[in-house]
C-alpha positions in Angstrom: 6.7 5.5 1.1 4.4 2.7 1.4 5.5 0.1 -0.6 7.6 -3.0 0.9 10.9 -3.2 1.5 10.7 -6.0 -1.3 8.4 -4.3 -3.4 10.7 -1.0 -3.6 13.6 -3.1 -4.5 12.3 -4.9 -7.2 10.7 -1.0 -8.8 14.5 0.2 -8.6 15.9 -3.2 -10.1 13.1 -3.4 -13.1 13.4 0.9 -13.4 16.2 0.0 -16.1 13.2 -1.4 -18.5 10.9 1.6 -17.9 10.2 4.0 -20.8 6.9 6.2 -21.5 5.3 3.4 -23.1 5.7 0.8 -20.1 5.5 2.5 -16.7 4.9 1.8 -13.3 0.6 2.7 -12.8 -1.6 1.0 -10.6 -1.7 1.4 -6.7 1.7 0.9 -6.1 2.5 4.2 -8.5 0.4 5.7 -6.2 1.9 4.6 -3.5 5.1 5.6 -3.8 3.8 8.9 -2.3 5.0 9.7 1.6 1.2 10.9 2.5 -0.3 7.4 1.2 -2.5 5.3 3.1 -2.3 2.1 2.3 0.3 -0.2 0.9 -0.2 -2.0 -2.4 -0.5 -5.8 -3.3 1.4 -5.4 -6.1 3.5 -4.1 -9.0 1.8 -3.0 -11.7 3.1 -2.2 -15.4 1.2 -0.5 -17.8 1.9 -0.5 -21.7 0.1 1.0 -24.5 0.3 -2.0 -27.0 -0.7 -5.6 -26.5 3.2 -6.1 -28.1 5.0 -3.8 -25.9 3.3 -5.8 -22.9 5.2 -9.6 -24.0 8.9 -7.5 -25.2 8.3 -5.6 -21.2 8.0 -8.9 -19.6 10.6 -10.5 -21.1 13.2 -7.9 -20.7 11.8 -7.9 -16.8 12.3 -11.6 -16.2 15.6 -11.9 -17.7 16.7 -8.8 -15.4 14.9 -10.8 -12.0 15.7 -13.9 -12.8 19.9 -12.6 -13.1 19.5 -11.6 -9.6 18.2 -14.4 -8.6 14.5 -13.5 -8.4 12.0 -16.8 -9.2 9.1 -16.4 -11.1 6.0 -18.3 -10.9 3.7 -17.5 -13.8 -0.4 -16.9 -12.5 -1.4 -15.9 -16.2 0.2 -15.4 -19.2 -2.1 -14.5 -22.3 -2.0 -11.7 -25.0 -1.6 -8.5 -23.6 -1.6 -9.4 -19.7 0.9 -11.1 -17.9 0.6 -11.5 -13.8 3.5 -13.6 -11.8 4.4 -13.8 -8.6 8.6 -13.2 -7.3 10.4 -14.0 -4.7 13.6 -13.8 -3.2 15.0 -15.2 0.2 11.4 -15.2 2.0 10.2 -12.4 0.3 7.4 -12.2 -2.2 5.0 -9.9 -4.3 2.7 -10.2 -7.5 3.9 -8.1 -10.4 1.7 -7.9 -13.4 2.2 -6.3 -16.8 -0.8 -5.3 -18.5 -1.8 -3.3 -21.6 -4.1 -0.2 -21.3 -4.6 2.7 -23.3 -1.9 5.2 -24.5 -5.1 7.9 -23.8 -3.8 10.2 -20.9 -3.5 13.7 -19.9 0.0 14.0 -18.9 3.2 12.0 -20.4 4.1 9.2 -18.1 6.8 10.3 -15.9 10.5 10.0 -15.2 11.1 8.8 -11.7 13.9 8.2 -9.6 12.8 4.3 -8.0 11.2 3.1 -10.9 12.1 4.5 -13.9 8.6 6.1 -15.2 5.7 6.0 -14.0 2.0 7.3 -14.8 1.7 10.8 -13.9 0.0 12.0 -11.0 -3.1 13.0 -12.7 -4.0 10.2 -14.6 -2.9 8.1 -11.7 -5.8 9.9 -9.8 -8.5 9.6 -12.8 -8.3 5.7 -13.4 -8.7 5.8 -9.5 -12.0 7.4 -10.0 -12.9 5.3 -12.7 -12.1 2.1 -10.5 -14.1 3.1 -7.9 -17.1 3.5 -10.2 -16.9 0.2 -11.6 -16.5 -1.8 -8.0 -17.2 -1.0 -4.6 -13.9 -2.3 -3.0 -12.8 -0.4 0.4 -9.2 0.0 -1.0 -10.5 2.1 -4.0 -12.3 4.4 -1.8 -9.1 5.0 0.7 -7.5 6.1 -2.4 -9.9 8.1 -3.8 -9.8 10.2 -1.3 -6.3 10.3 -0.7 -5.9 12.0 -4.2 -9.1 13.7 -3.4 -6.4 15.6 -1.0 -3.4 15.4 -2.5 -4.2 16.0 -6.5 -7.3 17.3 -7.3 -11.0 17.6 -6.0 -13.2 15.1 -6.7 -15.7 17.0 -8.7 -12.6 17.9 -11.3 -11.4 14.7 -11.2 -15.3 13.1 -12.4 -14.8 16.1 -15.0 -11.5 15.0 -16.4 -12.8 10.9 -16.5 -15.4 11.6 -18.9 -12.7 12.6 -21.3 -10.7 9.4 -20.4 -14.1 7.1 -20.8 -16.4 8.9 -22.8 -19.4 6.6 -22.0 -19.4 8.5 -19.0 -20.6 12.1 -18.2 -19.6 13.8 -14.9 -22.6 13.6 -13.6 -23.5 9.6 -14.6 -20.1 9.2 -13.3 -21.0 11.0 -9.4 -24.2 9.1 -9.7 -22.1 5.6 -9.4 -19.7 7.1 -6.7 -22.6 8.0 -4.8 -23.8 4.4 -3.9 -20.3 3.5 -2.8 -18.5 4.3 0.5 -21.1 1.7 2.6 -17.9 -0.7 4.4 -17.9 -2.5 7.4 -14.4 -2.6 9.4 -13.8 -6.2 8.4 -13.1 -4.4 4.7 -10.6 -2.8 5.7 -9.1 -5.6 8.0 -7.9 -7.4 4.5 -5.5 -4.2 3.8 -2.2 -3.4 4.8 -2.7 0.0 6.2 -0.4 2.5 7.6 -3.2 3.2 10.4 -6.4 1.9 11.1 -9.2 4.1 9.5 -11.9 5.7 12.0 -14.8 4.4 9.8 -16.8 7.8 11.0 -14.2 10.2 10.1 -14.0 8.5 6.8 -17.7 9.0 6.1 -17.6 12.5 6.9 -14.6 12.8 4.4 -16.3 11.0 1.6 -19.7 12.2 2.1 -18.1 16.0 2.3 -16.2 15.3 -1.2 -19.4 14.3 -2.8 -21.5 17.3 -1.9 -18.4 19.3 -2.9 -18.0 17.0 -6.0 -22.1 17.6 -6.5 -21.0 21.8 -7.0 -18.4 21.4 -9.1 -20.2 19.6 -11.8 -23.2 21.5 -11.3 -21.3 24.7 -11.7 -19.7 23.2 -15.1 -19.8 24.0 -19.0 -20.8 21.5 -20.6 -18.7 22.4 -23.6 -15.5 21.6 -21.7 -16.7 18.2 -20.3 -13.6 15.9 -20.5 -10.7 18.1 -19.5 -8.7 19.4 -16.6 -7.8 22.9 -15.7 -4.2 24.2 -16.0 -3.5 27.6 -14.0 -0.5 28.8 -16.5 0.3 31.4 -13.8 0.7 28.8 -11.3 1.9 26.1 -13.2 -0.7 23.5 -11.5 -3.8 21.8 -12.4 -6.9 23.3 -10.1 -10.3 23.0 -10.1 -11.5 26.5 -10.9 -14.8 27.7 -10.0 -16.9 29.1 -12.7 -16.0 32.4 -12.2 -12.5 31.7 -12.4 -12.9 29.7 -15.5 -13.3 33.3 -17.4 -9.2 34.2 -16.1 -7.6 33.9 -19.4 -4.6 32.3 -17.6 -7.1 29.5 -16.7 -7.2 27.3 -19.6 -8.6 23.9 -20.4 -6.2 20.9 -20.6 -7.2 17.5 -22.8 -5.5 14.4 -23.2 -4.5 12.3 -26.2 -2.5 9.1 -26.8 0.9 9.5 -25.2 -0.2 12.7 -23.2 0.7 16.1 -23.6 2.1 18.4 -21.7 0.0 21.9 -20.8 0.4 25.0 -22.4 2.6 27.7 -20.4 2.7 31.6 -20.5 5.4 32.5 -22.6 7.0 36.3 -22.3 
């Protein structure tokens, strides 16, 4: 469970102000999965109004400041709030921000911080980060969902339904020209080992050819979505021929999320 000691207390202490509408997101969401990586920088809270985001952070620093938390506001302005707290030695950047209510998947109860964003979309807005900036900690955890929630090629699928100015394949093109680090990149990180900078080539250059089928093998008609295998009660990436299996159906998000449809008897 990569996050700090520090940084998992505070998630459990501020989970009593979580709700779908302002969840935990953000690398340290990601994080909180045993098979991560890296550790985060931060906290990050998501919330799907730019009113939500003041009410959140208000309800947080009364709760942080009553256990004796101080908070040092960074920047404060409509609809994005980023401070840093500390406690007894201990510190850590929290930031509330707002972002769109557009997701596959309901944000989800969980057990250290109250909600956070699901899985899935966690994995998407990865993707589309990556895209937009060539940073070494992006790319560790692109492929770590790579791994650990869908292929690559599904997830460039799904993000042109979350960003419409993209298509999967404009959206492969970008990812393409990124993966080029040198090891003082990954010096900056907190890492839970150090990365074998050839081994993680191989990796990324093998999910990009594999990513490369995928939307090659695509219909165009579906672009935007994710597939849900009802039998097996997952997401997959389906090839085309198993895109036909009626129990293999497309999946599409909307404000709030929605949860997949399921074989009833």
């Amino acid at each position: 469970m990569p996050l700090t000691p520090y940084q998992l207390a505070l998630a459990r202490l501020l989970a009593i102000n979580r709700s779908p509408d302002s969840h935990l997101a953000g690398g340290a969401a990601l994080h909180f999965e045993p098979t991560s990586t890296r550790y985060s920088n931060d906290l990050d809270y998501f919330h799907d109004s730019v009113e939500r985001v003041a009410t959140a952070f208000d309800a947080d620093r009364t709760i942080l400041e009553q256990h004796g938390h101080s908070i040092s506001l960074d920047i404060s302005q409509p609809g994005y709030v980023r401070a840093t707290v500390a406690k007894d030695g201990e510190r850590t950047k929290i930031e509330w921000a707002h972002d769109s209510a557009w997701r596959f998947m309901p944000a989800q109860a969980h057990p250290d911080s109250g909600y956070r964003l699901h899985p899935l979309d966690l994995a998407i807005n990865k993707v589309l980060a990556l895209a937009g900036r060539n940073e070494a900690r992006d790319l560790l955890d692109v492929l770590t969902v790579h791994r650990d929630v869908l292929p690559l090629g599904a997830l460039c699928w799904a993000a042109a339904g979350k960003d419409p100015g993209f298509t999967p394949l404009s959206l492969l093109e970008l990812l393409k020209r990124r993966g080029r680090f040198q090891p003082a990149d990954f010096a900056r990180l907190r890492l839970v080992a150090p990365v074998d900078l050839a081994d993680l080539k191989t990796r990324w250059t093998a999910a990009i050819e594999q990513a490369d089928t995928c939307v090659a093998e695509g219909d165009p008609r579906e672009i935007g979505c994710v597939y849900y295998d009802r039998e097996r009660s997952s997401f997959v990436a389906p090839t085309a021929a198993e895109r036909r299996e009626a129990h293999i159906v497309p999946h599409y998000g909307r404000p709030g999320g929605v949860l997949p449809e399921v074989l009833t008897e």
